[in-house]
C-alpha positions as CSV (number, residue, x, y, z in Angstrom):
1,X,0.0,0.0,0.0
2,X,1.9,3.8,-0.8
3,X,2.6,5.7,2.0
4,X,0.4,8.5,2.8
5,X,1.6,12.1,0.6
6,X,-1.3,14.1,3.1
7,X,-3.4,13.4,5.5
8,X,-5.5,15.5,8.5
9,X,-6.2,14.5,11.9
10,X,-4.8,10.9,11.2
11,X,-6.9,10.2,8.0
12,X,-4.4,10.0,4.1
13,X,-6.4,13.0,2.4
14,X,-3.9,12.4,-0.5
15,X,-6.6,11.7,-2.9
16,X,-8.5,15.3,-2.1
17,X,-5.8,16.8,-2.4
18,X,-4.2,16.0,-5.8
19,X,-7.9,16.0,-7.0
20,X,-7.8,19.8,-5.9
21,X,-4.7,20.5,-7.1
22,X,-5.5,19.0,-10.4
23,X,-9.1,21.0,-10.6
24,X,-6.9,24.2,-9.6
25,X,-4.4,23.9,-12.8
26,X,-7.7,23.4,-15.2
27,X,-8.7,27.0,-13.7
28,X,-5.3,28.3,-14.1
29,X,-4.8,27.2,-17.5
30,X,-8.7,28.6,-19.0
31,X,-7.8,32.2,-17.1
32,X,-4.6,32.8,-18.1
33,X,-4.5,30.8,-21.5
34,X,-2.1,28.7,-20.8
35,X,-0.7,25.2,-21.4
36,X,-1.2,22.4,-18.6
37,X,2.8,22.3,-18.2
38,X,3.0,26.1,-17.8
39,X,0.3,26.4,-15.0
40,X,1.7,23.4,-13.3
41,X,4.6,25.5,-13.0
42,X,3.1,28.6,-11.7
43,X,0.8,26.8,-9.7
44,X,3.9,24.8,-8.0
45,X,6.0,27.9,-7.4
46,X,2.9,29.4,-5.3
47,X,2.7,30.4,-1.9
48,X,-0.6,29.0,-2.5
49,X,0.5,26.1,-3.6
50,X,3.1,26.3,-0.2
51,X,-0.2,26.5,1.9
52,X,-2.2,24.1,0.1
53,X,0.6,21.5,0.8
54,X,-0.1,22.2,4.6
55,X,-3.7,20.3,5.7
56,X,-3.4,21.3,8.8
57,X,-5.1,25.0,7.8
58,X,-8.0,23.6,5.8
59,X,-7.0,25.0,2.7
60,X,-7.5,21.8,0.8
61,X,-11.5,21.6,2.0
62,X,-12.4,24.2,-0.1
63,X,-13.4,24.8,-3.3
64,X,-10.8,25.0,-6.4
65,X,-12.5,28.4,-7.4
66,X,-11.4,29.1,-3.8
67,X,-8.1,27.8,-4.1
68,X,-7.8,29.7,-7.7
69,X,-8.9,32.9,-6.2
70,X,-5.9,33.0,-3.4
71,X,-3.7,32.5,-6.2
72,X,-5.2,35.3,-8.6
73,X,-4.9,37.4,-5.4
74,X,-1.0,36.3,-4.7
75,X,-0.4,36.5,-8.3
76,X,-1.9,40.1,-8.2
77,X,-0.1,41.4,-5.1
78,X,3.6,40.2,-6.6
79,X,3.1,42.2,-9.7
80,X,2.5,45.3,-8.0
């Protein structure tokens, strides 16, 4: 059986969490027009991404339009 990647209060949330990662690079690519490879990039450099990858906070619960948004927002505040 492979090892647990994530997991929250003692259960592997692995699954949930690619699947939102995953939803979160389809959103990525339709708004900015990009390839898969390119927003798996973007999305992986991320403090986003960073916070996703801890499931202690929750983030990985919500929705991928949620998790999308706190990237457009991070993506917004480094260009200014």
């Amino acid at each position: 059986m492979p090892e647990k990647i994530y997991s929250f209060n003692g259960k592997d949330i692995t699954m949930n969490v690619c699947i939102q990662i995953r939803d979160v690079i389809k959103l990525l690519q339709q708004h900015f027009h990009i390839t898969f490879e390119e927003a798996v990039l973007r999305f992986y450099k991320s403090e986003t991404y960073k916070t996703l990858q801890e499931t202690e906070n929750g983030l990985w619960a919500e929705s991928a339009e949620y998790i999308a948004d706190r990237y457009y927002e991070e993506n917004q505040s480094s260009h200014n």
